[in-house]
The first five atom37 places (N, CA, C, CB, O) and aatype in JSON, in Angstrom:
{
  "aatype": [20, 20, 20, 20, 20, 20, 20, 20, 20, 20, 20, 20, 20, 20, 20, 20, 20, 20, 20, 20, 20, 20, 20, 20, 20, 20, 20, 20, 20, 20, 20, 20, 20, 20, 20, 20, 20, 20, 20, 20, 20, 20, 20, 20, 20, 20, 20, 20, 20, 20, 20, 20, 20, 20, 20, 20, 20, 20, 20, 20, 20, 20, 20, 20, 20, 20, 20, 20, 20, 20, 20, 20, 20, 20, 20, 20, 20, 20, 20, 20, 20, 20, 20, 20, 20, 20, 20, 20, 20, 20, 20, 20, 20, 20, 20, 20, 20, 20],
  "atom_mask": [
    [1, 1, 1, 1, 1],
    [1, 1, 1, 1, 1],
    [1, 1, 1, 1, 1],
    [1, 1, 1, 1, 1],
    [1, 1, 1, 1, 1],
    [1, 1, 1, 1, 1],
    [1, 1, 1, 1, 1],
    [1, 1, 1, 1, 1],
    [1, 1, 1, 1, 1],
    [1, 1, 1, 1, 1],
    [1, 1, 1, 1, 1],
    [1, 1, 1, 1, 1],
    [1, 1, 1, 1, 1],
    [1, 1, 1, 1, 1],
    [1, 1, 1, 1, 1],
    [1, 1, 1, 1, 1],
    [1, 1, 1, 1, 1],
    [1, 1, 1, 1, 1],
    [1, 1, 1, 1, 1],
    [1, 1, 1, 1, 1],
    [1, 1, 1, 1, 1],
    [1, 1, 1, 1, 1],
    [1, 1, 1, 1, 1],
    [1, 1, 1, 1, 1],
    [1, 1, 1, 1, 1],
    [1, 1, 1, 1, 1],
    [1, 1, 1, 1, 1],
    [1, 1, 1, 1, 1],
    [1, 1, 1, 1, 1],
    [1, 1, 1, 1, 1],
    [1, 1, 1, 1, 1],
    [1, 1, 1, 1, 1],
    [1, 1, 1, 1, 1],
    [1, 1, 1, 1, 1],
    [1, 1, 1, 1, 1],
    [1, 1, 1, 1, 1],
    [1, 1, 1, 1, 1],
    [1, 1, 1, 1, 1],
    [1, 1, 1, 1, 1],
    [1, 1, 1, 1, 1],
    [1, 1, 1, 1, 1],
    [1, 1, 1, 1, 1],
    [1, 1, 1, 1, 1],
    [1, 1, 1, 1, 1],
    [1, 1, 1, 1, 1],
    [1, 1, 1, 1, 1],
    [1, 1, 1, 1, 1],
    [1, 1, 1, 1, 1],
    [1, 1, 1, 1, 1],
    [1, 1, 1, 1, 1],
    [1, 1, 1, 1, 1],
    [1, 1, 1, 1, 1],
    [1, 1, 1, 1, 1],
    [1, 1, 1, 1, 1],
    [1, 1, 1, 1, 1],
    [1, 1, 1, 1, 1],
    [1, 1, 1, 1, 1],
    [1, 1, 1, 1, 1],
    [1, 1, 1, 1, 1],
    [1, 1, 1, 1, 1],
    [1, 1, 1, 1, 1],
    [1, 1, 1, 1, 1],
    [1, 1, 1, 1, 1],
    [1, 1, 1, 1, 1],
    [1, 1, 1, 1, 1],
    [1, 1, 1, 1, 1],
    [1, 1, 1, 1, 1],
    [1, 1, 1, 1, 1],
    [1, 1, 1, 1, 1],
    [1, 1, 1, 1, 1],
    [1, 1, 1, 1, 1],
    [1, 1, 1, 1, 1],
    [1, 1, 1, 1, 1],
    [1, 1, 1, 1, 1],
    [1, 1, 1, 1, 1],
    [1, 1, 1, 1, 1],
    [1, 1, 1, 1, 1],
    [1, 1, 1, 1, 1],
    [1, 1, 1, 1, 1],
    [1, 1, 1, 1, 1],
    [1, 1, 1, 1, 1],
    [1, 1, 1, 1, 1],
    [1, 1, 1, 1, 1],
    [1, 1, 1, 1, 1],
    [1, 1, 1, 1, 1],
    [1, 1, 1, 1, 1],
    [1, 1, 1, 1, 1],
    [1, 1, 1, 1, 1],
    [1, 1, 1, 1, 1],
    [1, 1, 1, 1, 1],
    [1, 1, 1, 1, 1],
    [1, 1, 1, 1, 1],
    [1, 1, 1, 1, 1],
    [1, 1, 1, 1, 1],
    [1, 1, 1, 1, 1],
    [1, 1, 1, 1, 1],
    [1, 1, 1, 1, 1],
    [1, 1, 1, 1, 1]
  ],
  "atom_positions": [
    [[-54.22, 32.77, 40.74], [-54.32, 31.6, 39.91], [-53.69, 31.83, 38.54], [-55.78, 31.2, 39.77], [-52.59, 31.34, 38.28]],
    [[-54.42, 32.6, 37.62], [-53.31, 33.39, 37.27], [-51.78, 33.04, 36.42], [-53.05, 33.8, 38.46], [-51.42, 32.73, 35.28]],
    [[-51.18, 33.32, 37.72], [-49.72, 33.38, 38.03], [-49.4, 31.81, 37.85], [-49.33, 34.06, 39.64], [-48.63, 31.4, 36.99]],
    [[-50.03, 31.04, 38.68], [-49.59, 29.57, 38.67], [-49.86, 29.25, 37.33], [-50.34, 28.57, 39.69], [-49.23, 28.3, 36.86]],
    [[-50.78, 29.94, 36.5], [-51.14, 29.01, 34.85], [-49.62, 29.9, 34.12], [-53.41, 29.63, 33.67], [-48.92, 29.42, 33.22]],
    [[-49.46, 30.86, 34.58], [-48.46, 31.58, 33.54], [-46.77, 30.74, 34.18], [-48.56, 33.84, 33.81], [-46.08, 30.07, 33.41]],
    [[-46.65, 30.81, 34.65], [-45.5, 30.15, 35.42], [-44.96, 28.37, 34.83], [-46.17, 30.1, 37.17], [-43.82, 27.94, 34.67]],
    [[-46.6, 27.52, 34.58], [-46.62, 26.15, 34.13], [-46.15, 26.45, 32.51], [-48.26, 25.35, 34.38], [-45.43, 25.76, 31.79]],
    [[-46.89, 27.86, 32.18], [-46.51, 27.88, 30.57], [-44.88, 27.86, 30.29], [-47.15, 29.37, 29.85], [-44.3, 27.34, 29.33]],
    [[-44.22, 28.72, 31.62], [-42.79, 29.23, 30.82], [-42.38, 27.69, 31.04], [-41.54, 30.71, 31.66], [-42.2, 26.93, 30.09]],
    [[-42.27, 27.35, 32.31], [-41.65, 26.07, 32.63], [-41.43, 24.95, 31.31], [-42.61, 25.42, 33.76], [-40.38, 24.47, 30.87]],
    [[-43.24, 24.7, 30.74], [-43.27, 24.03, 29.51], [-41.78, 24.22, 28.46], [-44.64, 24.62, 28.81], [-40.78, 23.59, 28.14]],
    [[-42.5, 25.64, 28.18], [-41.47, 26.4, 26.79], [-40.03, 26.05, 27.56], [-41.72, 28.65, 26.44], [-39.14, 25.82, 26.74]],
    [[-39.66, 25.97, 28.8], [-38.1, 26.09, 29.04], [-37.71, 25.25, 28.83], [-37.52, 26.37, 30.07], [-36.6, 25.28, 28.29]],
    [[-38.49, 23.55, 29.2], [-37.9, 22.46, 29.09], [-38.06, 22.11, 27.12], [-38.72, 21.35, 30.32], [-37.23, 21.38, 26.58]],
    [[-38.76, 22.51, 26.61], [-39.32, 22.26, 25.05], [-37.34, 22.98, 24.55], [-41.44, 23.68, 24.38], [-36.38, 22.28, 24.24]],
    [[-37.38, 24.29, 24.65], [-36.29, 24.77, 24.6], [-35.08, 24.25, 24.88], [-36.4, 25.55, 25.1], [-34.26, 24.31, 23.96]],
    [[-34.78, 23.81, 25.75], [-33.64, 22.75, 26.7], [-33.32, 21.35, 25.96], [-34.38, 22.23, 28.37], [-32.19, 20.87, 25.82]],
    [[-34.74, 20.68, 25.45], [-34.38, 19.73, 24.79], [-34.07, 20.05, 23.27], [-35.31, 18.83, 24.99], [-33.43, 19.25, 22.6]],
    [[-34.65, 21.55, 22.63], [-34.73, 21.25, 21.29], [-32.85, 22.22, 20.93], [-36.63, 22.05, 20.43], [-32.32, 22.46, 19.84]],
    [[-32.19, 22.64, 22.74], [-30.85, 23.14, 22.24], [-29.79, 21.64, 22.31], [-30.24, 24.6, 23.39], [-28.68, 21.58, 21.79]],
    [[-30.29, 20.79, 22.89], [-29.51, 19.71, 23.2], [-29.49, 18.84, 22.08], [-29.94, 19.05, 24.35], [-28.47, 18.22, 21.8]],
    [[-30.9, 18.71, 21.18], [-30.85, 17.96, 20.04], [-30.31, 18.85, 19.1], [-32.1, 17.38, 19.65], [-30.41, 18.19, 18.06]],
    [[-29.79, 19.98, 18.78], [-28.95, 20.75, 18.47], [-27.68, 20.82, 18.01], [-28.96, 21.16, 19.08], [-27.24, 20.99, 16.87]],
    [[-27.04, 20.61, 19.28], [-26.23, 20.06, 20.05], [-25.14, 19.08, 19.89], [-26.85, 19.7, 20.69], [-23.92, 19.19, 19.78]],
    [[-26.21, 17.81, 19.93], [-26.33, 16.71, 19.32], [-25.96, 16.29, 17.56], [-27.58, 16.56, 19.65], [-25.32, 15.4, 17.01]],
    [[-26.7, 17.43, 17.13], [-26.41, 17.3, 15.52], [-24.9, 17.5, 15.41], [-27.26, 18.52, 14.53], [-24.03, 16.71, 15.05]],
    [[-24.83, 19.1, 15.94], [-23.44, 19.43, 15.7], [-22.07, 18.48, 15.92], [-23.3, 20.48, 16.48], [-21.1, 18.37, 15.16]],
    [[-22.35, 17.82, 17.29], [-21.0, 16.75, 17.62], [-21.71, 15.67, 16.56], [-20.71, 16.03, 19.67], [-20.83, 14.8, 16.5]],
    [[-22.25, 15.45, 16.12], [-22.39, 14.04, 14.84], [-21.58, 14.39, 13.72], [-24.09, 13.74, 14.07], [-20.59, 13.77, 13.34]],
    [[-22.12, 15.54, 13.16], [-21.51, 15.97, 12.28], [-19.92, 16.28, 11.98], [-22.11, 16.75, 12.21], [-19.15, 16.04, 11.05]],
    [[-19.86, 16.92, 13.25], [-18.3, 17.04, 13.23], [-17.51, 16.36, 13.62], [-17.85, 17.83, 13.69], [-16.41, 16.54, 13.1]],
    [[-17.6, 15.29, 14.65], [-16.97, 14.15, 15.18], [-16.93, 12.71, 15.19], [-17.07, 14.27, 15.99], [-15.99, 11.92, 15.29]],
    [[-18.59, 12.51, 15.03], [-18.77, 10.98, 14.73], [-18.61, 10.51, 13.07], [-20.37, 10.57, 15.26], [-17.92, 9.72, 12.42]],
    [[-19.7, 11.53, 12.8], [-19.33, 11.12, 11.13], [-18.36, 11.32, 10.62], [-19.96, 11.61, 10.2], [-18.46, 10.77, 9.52]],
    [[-17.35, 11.81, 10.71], [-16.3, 12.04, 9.76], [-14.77, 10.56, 10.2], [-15.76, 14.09, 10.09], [-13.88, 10.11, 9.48]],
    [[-15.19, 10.24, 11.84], [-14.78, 9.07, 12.07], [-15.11, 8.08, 11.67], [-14.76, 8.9, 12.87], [-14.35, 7.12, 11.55]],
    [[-16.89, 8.04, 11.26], [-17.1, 6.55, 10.72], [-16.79, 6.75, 9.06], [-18.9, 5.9, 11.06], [-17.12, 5.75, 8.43]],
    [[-16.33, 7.64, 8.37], [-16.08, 7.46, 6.86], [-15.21, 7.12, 7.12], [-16.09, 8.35, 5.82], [-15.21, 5.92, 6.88]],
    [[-13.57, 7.68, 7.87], [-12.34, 7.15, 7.88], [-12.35, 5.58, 8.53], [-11.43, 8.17, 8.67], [-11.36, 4.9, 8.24]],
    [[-13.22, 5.03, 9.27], [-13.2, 3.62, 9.36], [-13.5, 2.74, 8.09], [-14.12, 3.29, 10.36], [-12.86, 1.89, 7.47]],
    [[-14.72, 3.29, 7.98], [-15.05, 2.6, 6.23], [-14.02, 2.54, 5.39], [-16.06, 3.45, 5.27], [-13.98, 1.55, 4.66]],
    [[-13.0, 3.53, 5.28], [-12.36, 4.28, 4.34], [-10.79, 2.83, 4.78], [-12.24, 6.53, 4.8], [-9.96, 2.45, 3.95]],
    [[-10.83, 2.52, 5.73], [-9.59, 1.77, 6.22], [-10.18, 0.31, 6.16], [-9.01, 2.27, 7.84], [-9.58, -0.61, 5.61]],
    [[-11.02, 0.22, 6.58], [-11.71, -1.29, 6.16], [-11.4, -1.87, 4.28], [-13.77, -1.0, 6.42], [-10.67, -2.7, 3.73]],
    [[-12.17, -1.12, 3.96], [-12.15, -1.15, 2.29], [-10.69, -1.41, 2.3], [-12.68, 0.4, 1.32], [-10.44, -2.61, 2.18]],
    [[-10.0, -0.9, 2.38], [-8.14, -0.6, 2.6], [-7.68, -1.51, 2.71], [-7.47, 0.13, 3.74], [-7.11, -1.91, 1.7]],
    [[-7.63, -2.61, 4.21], [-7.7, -3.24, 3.74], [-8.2, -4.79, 3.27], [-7.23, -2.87, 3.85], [-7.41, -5.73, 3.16]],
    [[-9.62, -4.9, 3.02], [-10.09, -5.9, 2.34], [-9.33, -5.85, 0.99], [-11.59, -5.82, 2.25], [-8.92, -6.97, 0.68]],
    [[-9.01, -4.85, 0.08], [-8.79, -4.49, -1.06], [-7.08, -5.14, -1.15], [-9.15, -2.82, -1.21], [-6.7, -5.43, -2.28]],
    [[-6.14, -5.36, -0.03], [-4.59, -6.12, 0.11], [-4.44, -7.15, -0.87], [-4.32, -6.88, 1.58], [-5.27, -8.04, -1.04]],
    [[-3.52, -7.04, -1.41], [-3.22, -8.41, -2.42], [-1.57, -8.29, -2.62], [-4.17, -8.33, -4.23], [-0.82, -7.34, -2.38]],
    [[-1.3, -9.59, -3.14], [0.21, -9.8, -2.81], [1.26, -9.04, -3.8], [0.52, -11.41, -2.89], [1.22, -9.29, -5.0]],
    [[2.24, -8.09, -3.26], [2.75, -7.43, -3.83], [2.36, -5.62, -3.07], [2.37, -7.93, -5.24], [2.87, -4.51, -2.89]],
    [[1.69, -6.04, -2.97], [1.29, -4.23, -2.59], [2.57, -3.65, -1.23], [-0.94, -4.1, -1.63], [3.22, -4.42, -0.52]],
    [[2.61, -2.51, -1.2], [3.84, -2.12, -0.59], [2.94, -1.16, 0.55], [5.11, -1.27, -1.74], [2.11, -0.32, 0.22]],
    [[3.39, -1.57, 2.23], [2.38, -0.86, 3.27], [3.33, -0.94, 3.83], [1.01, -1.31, 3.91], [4.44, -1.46, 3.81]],
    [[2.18, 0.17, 4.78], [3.19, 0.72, 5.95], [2.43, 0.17, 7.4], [3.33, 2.7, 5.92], [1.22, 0.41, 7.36]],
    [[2.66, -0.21, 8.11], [1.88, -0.82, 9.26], [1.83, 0.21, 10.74], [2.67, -2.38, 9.59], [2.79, 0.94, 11.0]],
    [[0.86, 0.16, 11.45], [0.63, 1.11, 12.5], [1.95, 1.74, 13.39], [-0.33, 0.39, 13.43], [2.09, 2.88, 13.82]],
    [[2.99, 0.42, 13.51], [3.83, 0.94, 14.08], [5.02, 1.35, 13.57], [3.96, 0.36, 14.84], [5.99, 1.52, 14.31]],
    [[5.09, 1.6, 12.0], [5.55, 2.09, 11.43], [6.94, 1.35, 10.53], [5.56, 3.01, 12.19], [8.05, 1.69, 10.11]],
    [[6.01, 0.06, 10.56], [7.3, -1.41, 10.15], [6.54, -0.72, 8.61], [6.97, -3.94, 10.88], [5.36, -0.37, 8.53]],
    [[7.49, -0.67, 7.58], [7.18, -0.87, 6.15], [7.83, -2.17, 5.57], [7.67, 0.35, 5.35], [8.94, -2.56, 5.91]],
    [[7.03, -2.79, 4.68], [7.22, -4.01, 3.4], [6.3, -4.16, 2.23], [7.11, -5.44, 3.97], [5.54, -3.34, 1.73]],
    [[6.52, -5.23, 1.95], [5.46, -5.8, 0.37], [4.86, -6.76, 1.25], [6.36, -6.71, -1.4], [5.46, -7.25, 2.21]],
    [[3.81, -7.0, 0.96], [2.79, -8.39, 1.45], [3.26, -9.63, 0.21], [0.59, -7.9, 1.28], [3.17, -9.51, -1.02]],
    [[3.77, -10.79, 0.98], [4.46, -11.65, 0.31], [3.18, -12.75, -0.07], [5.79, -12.21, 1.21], [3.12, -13.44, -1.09]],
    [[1.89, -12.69, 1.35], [0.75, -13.8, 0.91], [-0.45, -12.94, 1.3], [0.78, -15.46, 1.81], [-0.26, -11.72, 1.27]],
    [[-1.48, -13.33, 1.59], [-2.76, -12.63, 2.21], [-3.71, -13.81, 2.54], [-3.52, -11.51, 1.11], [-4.38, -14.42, 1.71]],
    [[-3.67, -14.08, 4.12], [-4.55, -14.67, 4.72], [-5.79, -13.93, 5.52], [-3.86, -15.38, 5.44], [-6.0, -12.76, 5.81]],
    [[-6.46, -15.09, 5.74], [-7.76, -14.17, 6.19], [-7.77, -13.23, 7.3], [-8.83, -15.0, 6.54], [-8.24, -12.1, 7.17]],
    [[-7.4, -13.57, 8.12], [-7.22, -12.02, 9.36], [-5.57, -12.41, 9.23], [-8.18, -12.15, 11.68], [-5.06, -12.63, 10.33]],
    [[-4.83, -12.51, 8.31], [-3.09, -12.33, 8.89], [-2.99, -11.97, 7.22], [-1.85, -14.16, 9.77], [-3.72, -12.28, 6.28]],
    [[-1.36, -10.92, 7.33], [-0.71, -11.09, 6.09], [0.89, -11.53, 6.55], [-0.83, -9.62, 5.14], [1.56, -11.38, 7.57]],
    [[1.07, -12.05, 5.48], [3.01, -12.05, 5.53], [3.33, -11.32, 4.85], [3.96, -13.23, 5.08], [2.86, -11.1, 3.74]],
    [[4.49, -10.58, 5.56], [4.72, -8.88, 5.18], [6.46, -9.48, 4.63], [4.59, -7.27, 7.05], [7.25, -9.97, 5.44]],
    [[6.71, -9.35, 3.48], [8.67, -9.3, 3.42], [8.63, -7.84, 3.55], [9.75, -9.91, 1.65], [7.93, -6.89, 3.21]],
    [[10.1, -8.19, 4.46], [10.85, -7.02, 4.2], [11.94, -6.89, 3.35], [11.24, -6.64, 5.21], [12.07, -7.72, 2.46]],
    [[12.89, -5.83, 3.48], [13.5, -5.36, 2.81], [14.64, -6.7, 2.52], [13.82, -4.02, 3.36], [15.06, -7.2, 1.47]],
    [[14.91, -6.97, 3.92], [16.2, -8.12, 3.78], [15.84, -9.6, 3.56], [17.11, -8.17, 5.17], [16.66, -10.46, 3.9]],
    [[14.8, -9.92, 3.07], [13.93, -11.18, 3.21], [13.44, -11.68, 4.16], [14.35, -12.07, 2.89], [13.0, -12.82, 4.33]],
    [[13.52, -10.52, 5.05], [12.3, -11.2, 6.12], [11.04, -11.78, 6.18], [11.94, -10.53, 6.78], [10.44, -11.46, 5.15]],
    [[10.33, -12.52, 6.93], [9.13, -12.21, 6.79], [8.01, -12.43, 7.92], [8.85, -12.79, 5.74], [7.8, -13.57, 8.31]],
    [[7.46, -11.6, 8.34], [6.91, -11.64, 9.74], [5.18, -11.24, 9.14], [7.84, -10.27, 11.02], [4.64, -10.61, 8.24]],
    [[4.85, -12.03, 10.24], [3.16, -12.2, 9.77], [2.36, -11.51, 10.66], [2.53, -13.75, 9.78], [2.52, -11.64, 11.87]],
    [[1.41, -10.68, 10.13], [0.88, -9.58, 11.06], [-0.6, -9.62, 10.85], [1.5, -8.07, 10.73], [-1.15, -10.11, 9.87]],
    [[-1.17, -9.07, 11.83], [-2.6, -8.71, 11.63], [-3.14, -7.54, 10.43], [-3.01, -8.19, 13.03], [-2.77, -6.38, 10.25]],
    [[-4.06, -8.3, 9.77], [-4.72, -7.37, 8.61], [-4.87, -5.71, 9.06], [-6.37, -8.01, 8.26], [-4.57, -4.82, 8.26]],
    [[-5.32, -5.45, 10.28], [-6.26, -4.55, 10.59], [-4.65, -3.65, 11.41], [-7.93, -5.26, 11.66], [-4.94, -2.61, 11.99]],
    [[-3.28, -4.01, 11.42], [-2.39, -3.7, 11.59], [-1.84, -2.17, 10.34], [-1.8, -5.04, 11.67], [-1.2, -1.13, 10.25]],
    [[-2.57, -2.98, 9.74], [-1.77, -1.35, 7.8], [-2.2, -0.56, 8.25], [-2.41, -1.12, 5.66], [-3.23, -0.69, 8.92]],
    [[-1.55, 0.65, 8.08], [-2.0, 2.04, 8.51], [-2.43, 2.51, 6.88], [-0.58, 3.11, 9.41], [-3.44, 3.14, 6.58]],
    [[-1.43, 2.03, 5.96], [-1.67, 2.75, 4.32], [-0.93, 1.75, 3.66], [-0.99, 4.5, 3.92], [-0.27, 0.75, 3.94]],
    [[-1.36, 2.57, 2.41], [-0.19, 2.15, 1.3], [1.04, 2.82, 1.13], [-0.66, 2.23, -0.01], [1.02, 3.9, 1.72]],
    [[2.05, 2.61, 0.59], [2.85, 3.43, 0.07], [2.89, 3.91, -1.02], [3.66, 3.14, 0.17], [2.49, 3.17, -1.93]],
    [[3.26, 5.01, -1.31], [3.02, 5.69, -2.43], [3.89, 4.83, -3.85], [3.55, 7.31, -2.08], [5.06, 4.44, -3.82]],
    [[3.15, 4.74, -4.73], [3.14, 3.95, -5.66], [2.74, 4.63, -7.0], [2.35, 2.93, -5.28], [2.68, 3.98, -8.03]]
  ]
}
């Protein structure tokens, strides 16, 4: 009998153990992977809510111009030759250095 009470104990401690390496675990991929992705989202949001006309960006696929207007989910981007093509906000990758 005994044996069966000592046996229920480790079992306990193994699974207590098992969960407290997984919440562990857990911390570590937050820390290193999730959180540092959700600052750089924040960090690009702000980015750009903050667009106003004149500012000089570079867009995801790597079109650069000046923002000629700023609508609510669109901007009109000129380019270099007076173009002007209207793109999604959430399209800017950055600014240009300025």
């Amino acid at each position: 009998m005994a044996e069966l009470f000592g046996q229920s104990g480790e079992a306990g401690g193994g699974i207590f153990s098992m969960i407290l390496m997984f919440g562990g675990m857990f911390a570590i991929m937050y820390f290193i992977l999730i959180r540092p992705q959700q600052k750089q989202q924040k960090k690009h949001q702000e980015l750009v809510a903050a667009l106003k006309k004149g500012d000089e960006i570079i867009l995801s696929s790597g079109i650069c111009g000046r923002v000629f207007s700023v609508e609510d989910k669109y901007l009109i981007l000129e380019m270099m030759d007076k173009n002007k093509v209207k793109v999604l906000r959430q399209a800017v990758q950055g600014l240009l250095g300025n």
